[in-house]
C-alpha positions in Angstrom: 0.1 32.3 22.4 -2.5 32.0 19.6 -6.2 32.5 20.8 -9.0 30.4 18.3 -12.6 29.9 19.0 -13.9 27.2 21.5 -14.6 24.1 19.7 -17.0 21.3 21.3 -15.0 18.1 20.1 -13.0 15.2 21.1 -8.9 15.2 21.5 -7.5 11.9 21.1 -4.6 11.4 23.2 -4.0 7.9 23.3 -2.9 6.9 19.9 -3.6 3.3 19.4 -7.5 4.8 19.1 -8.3 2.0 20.8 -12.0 3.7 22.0 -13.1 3.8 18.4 -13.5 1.4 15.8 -11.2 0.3 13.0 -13.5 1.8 10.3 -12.8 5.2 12.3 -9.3 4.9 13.0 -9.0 4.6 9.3 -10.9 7.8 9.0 -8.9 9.6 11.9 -5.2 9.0 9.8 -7.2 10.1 7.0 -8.3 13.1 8.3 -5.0 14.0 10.0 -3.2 13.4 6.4 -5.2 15.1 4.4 -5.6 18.2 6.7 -1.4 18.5 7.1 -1.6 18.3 3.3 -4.3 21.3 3.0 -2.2 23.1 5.5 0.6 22.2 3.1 -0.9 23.6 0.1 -1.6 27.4 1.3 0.4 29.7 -0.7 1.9 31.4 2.1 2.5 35.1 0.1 -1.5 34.6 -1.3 -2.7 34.8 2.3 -0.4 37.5 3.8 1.9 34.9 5.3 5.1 36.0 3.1 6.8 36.9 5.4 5.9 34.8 8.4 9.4 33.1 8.8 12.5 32.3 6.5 12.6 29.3 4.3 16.0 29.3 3.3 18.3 26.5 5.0 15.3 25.5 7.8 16.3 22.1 8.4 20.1 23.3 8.5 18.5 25.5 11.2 16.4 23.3 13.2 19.3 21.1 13.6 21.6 23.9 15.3 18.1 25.1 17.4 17.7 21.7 19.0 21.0 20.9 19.0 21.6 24.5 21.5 18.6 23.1 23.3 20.1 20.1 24.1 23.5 20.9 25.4 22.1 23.6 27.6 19.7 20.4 28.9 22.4 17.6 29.4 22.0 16.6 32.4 21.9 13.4 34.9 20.4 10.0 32.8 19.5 12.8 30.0 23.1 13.0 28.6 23.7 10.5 25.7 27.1 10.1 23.4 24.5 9.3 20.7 23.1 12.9 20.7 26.3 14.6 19.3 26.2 11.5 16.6 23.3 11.9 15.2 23.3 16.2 15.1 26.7 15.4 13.1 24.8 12.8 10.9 22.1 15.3 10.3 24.0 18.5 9.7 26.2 16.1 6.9 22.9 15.1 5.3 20.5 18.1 5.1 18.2 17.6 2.1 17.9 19.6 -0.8 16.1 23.0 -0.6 12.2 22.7 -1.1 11.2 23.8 -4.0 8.4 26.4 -2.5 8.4 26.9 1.4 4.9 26.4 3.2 3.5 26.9 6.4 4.7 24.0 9.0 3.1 23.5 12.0 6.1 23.1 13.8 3.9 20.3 16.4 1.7 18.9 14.3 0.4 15.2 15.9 -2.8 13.2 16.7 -3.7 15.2 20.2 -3.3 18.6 19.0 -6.3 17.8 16.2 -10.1 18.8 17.1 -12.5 16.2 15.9 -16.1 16.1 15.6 -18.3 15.0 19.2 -19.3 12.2 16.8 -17.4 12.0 13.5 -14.0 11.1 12.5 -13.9 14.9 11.1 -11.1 17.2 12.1 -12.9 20.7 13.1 -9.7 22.1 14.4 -5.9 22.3 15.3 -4.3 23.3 18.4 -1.0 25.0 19.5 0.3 26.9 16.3 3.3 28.5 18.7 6.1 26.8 16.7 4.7 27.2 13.5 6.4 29.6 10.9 7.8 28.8 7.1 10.0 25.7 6.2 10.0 22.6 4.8 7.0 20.8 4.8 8.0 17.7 4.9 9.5 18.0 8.4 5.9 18.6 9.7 4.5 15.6 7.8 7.5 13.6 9.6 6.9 14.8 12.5 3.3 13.5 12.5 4.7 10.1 12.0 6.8 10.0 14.8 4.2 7.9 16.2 5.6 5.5 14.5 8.7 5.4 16.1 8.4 6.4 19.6 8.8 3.2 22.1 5.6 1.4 22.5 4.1 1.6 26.2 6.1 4.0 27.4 3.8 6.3 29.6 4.5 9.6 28.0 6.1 8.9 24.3 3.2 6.7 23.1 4.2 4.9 19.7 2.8 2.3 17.6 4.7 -1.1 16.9 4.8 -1.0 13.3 4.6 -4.5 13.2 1.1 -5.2 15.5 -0.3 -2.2 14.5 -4.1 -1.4 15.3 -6.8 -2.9 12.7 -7.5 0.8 10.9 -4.2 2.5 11.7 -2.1 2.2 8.0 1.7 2.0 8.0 3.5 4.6 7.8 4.4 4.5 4.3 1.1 4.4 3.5 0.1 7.4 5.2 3.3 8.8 4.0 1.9 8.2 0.3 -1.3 9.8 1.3 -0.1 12.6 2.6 2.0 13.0 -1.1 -0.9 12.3 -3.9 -3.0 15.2 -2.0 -0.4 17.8 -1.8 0.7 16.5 -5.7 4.6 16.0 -4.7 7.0 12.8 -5.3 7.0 9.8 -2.2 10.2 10.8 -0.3 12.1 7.7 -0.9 16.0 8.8 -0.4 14.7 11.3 2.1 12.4 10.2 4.4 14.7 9.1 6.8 16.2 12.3 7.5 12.9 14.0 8.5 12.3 11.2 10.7 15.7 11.0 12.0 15.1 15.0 12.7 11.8 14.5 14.5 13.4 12.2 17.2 16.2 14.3 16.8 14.1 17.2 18.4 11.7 15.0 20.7 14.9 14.0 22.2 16.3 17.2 23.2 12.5 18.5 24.1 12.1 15.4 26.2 15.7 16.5 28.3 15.0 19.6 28.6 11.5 18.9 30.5 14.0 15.8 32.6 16.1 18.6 33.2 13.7 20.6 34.9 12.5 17.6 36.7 16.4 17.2 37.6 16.1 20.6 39.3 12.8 19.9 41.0 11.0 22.7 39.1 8.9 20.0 36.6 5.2 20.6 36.5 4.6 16.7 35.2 5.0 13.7 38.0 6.4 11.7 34.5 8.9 14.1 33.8 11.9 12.0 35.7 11.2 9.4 33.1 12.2 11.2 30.0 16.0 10.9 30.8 17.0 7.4 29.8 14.1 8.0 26.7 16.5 10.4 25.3 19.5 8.1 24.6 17.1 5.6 23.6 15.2 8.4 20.9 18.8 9.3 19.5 19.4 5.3 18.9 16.1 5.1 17.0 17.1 8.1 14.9 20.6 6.7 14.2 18.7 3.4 13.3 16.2 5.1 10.7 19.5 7.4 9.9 21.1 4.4 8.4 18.9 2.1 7.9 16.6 1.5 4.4 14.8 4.5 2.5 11.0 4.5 3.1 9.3 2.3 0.5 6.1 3.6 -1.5 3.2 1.4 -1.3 2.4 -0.5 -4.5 -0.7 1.0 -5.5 -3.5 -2.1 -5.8 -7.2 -1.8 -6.8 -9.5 -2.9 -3.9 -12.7 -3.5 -6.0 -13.7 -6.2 -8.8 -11.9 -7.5 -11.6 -8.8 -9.3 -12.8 -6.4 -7.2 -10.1 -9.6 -6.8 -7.5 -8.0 -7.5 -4.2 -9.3 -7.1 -1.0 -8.8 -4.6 1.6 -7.6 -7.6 3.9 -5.4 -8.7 1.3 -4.1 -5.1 0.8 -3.6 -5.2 4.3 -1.8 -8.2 4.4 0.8 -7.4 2.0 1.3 -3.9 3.5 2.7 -5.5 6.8 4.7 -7.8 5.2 6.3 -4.9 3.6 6.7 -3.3 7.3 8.3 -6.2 8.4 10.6 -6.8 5.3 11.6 -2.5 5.9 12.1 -2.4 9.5 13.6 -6.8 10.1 14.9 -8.0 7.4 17.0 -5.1 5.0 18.7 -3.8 7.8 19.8 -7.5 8.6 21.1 -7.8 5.2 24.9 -6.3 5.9 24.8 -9.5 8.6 24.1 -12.0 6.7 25.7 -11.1 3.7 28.9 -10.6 5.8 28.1 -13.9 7.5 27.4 -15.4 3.7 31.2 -14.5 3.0 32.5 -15.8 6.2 34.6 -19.3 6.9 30.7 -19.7 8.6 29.0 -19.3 5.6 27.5 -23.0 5.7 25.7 -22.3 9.1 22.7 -20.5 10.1 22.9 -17.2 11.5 21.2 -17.2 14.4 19.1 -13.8 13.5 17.6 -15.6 10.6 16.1 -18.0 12.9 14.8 -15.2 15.0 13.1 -13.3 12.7 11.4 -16.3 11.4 9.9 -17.1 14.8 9.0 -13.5 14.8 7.4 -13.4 11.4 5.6 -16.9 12.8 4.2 -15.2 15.7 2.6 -12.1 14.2 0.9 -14.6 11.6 3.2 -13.9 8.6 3.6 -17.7 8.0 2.8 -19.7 5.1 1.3 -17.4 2.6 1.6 -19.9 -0.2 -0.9 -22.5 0.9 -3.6 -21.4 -1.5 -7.3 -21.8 -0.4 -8.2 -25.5 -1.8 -4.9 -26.8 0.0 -5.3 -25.6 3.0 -9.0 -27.1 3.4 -7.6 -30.4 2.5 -4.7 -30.3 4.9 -7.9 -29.5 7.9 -10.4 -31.6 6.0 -7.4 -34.2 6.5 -8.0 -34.3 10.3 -4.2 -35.0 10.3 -3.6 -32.0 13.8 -2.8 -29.7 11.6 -3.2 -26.3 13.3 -4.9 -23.7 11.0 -2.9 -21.1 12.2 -0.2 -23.0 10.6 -1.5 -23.1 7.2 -1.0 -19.2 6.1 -4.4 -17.2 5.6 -6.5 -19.4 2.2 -5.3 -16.7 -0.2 -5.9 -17.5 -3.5 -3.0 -17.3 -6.0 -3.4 -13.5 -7.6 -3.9 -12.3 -3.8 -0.7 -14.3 -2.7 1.4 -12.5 -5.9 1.9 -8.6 -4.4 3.1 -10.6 -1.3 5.5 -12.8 -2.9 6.6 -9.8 -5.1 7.2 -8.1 -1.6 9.5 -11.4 -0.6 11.6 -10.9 -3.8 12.9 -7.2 -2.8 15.3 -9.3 -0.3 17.2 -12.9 -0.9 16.9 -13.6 2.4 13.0 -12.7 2.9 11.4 -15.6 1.5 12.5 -17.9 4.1 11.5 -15.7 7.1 8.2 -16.2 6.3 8.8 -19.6 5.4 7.9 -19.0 1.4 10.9 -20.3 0.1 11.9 -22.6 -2.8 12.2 -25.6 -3.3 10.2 -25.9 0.4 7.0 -24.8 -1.1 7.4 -26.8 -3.8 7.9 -30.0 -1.9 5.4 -29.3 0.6 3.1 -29.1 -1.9 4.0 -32.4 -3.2 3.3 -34.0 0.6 0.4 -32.2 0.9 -1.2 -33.2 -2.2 0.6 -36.7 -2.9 1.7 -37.7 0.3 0.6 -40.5 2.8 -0.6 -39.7 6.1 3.0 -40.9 7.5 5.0 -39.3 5.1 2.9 -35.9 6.0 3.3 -36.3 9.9 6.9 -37.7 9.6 8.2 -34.5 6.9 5.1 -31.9 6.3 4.4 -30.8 9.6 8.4 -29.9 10.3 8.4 -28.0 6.9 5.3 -26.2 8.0 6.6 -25.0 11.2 10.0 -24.1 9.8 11.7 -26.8 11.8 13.7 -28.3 8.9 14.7 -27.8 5.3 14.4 -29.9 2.1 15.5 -30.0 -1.0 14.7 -31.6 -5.2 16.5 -34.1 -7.0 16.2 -34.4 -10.1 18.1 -32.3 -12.7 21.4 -34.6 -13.9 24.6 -33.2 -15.0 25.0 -36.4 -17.7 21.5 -35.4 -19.5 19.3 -32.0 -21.0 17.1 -32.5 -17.7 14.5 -30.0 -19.1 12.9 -32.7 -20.8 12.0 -35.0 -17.7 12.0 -38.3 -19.8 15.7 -38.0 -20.3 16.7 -38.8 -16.6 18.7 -41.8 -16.0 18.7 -42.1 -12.1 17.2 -45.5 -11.4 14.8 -46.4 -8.2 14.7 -50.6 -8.3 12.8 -52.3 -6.3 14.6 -55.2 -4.6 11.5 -57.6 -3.6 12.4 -57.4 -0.2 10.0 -53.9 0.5 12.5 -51.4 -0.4 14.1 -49.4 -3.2 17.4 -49.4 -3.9 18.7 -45.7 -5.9 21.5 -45.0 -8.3 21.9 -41.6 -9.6 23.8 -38.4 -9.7 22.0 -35.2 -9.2 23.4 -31.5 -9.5 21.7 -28.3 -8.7 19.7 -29.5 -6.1 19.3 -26.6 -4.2 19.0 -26.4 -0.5 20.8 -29.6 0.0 23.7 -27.4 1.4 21.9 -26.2 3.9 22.6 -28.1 7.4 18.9 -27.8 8.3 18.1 -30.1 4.9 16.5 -33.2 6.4 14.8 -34.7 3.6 15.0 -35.1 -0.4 12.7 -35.6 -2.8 14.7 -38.2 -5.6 13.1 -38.3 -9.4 14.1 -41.5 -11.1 13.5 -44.5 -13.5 11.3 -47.1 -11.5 10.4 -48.9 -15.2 12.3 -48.8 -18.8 9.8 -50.5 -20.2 6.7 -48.5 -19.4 4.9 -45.6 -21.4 7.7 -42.4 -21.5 5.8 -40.6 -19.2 5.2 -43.6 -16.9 8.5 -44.2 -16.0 9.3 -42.2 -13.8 8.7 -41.4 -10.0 9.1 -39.8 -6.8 10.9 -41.1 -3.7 11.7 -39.2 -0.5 15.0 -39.8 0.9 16.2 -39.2 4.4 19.4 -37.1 3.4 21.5 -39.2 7.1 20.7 -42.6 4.3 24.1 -44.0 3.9 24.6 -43.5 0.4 23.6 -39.8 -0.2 26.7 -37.8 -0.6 26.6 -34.2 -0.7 30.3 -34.1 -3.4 30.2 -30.0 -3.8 28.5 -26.6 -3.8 27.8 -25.3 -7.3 28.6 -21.5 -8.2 26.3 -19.1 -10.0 28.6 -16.3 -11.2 31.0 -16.5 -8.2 28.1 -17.0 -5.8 27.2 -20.1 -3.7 23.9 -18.9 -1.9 25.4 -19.8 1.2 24.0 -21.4 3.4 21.2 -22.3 0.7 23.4 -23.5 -1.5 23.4 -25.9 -5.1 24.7 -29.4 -4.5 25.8 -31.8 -6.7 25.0 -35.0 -5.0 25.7 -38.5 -5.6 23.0 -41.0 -4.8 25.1 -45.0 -4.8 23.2 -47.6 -3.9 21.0 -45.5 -1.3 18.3 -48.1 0.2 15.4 -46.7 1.6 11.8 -48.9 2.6 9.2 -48.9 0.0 7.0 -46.6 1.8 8.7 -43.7 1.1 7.4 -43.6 -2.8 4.9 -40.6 -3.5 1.9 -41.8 -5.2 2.8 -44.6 -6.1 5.6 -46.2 -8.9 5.2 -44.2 -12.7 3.3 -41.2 -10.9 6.6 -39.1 -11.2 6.0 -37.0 -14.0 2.3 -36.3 -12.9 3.8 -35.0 -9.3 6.6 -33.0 -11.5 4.0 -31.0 -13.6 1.7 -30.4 -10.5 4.2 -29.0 -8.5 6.1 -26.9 -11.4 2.8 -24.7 -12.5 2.6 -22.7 -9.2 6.1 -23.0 -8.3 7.4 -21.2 -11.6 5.0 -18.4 -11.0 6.2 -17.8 -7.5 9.8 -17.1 -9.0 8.0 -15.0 -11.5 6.5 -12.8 -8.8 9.8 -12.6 -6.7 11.7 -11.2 -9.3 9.5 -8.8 -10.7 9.9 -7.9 -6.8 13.9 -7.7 -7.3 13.2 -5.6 -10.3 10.9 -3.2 -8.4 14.2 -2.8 -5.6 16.5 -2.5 -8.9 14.1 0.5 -10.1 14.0 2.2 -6.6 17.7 1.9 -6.1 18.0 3.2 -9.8 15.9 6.0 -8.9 18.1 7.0 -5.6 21.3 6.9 -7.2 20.0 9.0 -10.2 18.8 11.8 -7.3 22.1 11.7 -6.0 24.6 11.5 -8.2 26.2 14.1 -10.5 28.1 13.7 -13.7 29.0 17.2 -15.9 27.7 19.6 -13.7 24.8 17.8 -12.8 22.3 15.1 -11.4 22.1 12.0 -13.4 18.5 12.6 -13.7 18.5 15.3 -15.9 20.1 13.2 -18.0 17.6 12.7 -21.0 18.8 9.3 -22.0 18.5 8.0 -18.4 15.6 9.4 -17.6 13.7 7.4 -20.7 15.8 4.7 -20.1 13.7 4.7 -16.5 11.1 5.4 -18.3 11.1 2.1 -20.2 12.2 0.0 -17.8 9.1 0.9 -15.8 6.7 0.1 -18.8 8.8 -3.5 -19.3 8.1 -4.1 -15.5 4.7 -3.3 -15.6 3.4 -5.5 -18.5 6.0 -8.8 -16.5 3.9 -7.5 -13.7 0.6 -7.8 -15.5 1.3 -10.9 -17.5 2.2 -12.9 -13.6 -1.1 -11.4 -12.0 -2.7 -12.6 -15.1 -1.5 -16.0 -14.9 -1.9 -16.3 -11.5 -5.5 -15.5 -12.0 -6.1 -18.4 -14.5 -4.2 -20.6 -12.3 -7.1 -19.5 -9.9 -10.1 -19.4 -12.0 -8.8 -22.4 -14.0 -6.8 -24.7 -13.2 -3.1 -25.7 -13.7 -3.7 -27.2 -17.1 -5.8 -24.5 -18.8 -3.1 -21.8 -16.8 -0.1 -23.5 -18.9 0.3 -20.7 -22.1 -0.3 -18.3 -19.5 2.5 -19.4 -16.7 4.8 -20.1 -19.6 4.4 -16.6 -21.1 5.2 -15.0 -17.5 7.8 -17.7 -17.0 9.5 -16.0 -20.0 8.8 -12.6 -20.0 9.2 -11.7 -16.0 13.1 -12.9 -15.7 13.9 -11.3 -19.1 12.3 -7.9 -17.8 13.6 -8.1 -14.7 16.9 -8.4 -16.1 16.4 -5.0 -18.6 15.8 -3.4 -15.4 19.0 -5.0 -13.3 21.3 -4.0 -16.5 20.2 -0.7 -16.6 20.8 -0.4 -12.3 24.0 -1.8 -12.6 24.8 0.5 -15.3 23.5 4.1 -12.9 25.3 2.8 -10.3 28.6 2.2 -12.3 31.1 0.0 -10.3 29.4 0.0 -7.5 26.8 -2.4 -9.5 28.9 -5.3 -10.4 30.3 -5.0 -6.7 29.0 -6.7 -3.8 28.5 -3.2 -2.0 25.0 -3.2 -3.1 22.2 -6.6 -4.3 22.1 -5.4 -8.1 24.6 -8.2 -8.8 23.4 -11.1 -7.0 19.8 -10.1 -8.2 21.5 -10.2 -11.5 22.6 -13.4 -11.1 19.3 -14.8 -9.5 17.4 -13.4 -12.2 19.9 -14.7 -15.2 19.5 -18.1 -13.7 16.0 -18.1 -13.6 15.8 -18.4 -17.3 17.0 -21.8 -17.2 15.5 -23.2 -13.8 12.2 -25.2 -13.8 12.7 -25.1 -18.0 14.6 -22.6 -19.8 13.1 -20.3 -22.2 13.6 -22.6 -25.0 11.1 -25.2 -24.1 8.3 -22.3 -22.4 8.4 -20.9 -25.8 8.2 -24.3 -27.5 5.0 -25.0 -25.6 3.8 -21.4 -26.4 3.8 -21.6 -29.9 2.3 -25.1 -30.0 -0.4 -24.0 -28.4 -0.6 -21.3 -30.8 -1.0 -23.0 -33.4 -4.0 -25.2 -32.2 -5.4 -21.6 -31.3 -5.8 -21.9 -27.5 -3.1 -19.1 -26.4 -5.1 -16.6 -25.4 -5.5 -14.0 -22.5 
């Protein structure tokens, strides 16, 4: 036992902090990171400690210690298959050596900190009986098991990482606190070991107390419930085990200027992030496997899940920027505002989309997809009262899908005034529609209800009166879905992108937005935010592409060593960092002057990110592919279909060409400018 000084202070116990106030919680998981890191940053052999345990192979060790701990404990509900699954997984994954051992802890967590009577100020730490020298970064795991432990049970009190506290941060956060103070890398590839570790040991502490219990010799009335907890702790580990690396938190400004974003906002994005880690990637095997399947054109069943569990913790709608979403209420249509995502403006909604990129499948979840944003900003904006109770409102709640019609395989579609389709009017109050549309994407999917048709309603009219907007039922005899389109051997199932023939499709004259010659208006509204919200989605599959690049380079060896000390890979990183960046930089940027001033005045700037994000993005995705060698073209990890995604971005909503037309016009009159 170690004997300190008595302290006059408060032990927190309960970790949800729920006596104190957000503002102080923050504080508390500041306090408890940055004393772990001071802890962390003692030279042992400067303070006498030399000697004070052996560094060499400690997690190797700690995983046959706990491992003897736990088949001398295995007993009664305490005995789990899982146990011997995960100390195999462990013992086949131990991490690299560290490069200078420190003093761990050995226990460190919330209740064995002192704090202050009356500030959020640690003033001590308790129970140093485990601590000796090792790998620090097992004790700052360990701290985070909070975490991970099941929610509400009444002796391993954890956190839901998705409903956390107002003041608590997520874990990766902390985790990245915890690293800028001690000065050492984010522990991307890593991370998951430590944790997996911590439960590892939790689990065969919490049987050895059951097992005592088992014997009646337990000192604790809770100790029979720890023996089904330690199946359940091995599960978790195997689940963080094999399941995605720990992501570093984008680092954003919080104060004025161009990037100023709020705390909220910070906030906002950071659970996002949680919930993409811990929901969506590991569902990605499913749905990819599902996506290759004979039934690939129907909806998974998880997908709808996590969408109603993204709904419910208010991760809904984030693309509704602030002036829409007060029309849509000023409307008095029942639109609920918890329906209508949280006002952000357009530079605040950007780190969030980017977030939504990292996954193919993450976008709809939190139903931020195209081309539903797209077209619900078109009814929101254009639409009639009917036309938004009848179509908005089931787009809103992520009820139904929708899709746009209007490129044409016969015509250069880029240039709107080429399309042929015709919308005639037959006297009688309808429309009668002609026309054959291909890449219309979404009109695969068996949840697309409704289609918004771009067509000739005049030939006679001013060029850019002609044309206009008509929303068609997609059950309207007439509309035939003839075949899904590839992009490089993909489909996007269940997504998809249909070529779709439109013959003599009648639909009641009510159904036009706007009104007739208003076509090319809606088009240009609904194109400025929509092409920067692929612009911030794949700077977000660029930013996976990076951190996959980075993993791989860790990890692999060619000649004798790691492919990191590789000079022409590592300034190959190098660069593609600086080319993400400035894409990264040139989006915010336009996505401010779409804020600050409009659509129109935003145009040089959205057409410059338009070009230069997918063309970075795809630098960085050429480069991945190349680290990762085979296994990059392959389907075994996203690189390719990212590839893909990104490639075909250069073309959709106007290809390069034509944003680079419009750039240097405006050149040329002087009025490109940042």
């Amino acid at each position: 036992f170690y004997v300190m000084e008595h302290l006059e202070g408060r032990v927190f116990f309960e970790v949800a902090l729920a006596s104190v106030s957000p503002a102080d919680r923050a504080q508390i998981f500041d306090q408890m990171s940055g004393v772990l890191s001071a802890i962390h940053a003692v030279d042992p052999a400067a303070v006498g400690l030399g000697d004070y345990g052996k560094v060499e192979n400690y997690c190797g060790r700690q995983v046959k210690l706990w491992k003897r701990q736990y088949d001398a404990s295995a007993v009664g509900e305490a005995c789990s298959p899982a146990m011997s699954e995960l100390a195999d997984w462990l013992q086949s994954h131990l991490p690299p050596q560290p490069r200078r051992g420190s003093v761990v802890h050995g226990d460190y967590r919330l209740d064995n900190l002192v704090f202050h009577p009356h500030e959020p100020r640690v003033i001590g730490v308790l129970d140093w009986e485990l601590s000796t020298l090792g790998d620090p970064l097992a004790d700052a795991a360990y701290s985070c098991l909070l975490f991970h432990m099941p929610p509400g049970h009444a002796v391993l009190q954890g956190l839901d990482p998705l409903a956390l506290p107002p003041g608590i941060p997520s874990e990766a956060a902390y985790v990245n606190q915890y690293c800028e103070r001690l000065g050492v890398d984010f522990p991307t590839a890593t991370w998951p070991f430590y944790v997996a570790l911590g439960l590892f040991r939790s689990a065969a502490i919490a049987a050895g107390v059951y097992k005592r219990a088992f014997q009646g010799n337990a000192s604790s009335a809770n100790a029979k419930t720890l023996g089904p907890i330690v199946g359940t702790l091995a599960q978790r580990a195997l689940v963080v085990a094999r399941g995605p690396p720990l992501v570093r938190p984008v680092s954003l400004p919080t104060g004025g200027g161009l990037l100023g974003l709020s705390r909220a906002c910070v906030r906002l994005r950071d659970e996002v992030l949680q919930f993409l880690e811990h929901r969506i990637l590991p569902a990605e095997p499913i749905f990819h496997a599902h996506a290759r399947s004979d039934k690939r054109w129907t909806i998974h069943p998880l997908l709808e899940q996590l969408k109603a569990e993204a709904k419910a913790a208010g991760l809904w709608n984030f693309w509704i920027p602030a002036d829409l979403r007060q029309h849509l209420l000023s409307l008095n249509e029942g639109f609920p505002a918890a329906l209508l995502g949280h006002g952000l403006t357009n530079l605040e909604y950007a780190p969030i989309c980017e977030v939504t990129g990292r996954s193919v499948f993450a976008p709809e979840v939190f139903n931020c997809s195209a081309p539903d944003t797209g077209n619900m900003e078109v009814l929101a904006r254009y639409g009639s009262p009917a036309q938004r109770a009848r179509w908005l409102r089931p787009l809103l709640e992520g009820e139904i899908r929708s899709c746009f019609a209007m490129t044409e395989p016969g015509v250069a579609s880029s240039d709107a005034t080429n399309i042929e389709s015709r919308i005639e009017a037959d006297g009688k109050g309808h429309y009668l529609l002609n026309g054959k549309k291909w890449w219309t994407s979404g009109a695969m999917d068996p949840r697309c209800k409704i289609a918004i048709f771009m067509g000739k309603t005049s030939l006679s009219a001013a060029t850019h009166r002609q044309q206009s907007m008509i929303l068609v039922p997609m059950e309207t005899p007439g509309v035939e879905v003839i075949r899904p389109l590839g992009v490089f051997g993909y489909d996007d199932a269940p997504h998809g992108h249909a070529e779709v023939d439109f013959k003599d499709v009648r639909v009641t004259a009510d159904n036009i937005l706007l009104g007739e010659g208003r076509g090319f208006e809606i088009a240009q509204g609904r194109l400025g935010p929509g092409r920067l919200h692929h612009c911030m989605r794949v700077v977000g599959m660029a930013e996976r592409a990076i951190e996959l690049m980075r993993q791989r380079m860790a990890s692999r060896k060619t000649f004798g060593k790691a492919l990191a000390e590789h000079g022409v890979l590592i300034q190959n990183l190098a660069e593609n960092r600086i080319h993400l960046e400035q894409a990264r930089l040139m989006v915010l940027n336009a996505a401010h002057q779409l804020d600050t001033h409009g659509n129109k005045v935003a145009r040089p700037a959205i057409a410059m990110a338009k070009v230069v994000a997918p063309r970075a993005a795809l630098a960085v995705l050429d480069s991945a592919i190349q680290v990762h060698g085979g296994a990059g073209v392959s389907d075994d990890t996203v690189l390719a279909a990212f590839y893909a995604g990104a490639r075909t971005l250069r073309l959709a909503d106007g290809p390069d060409e034509v944003h680079l037309r419009d750039i240097g016009r405006i050149e040329m009159r002087g009025k490109a400018r940042l």
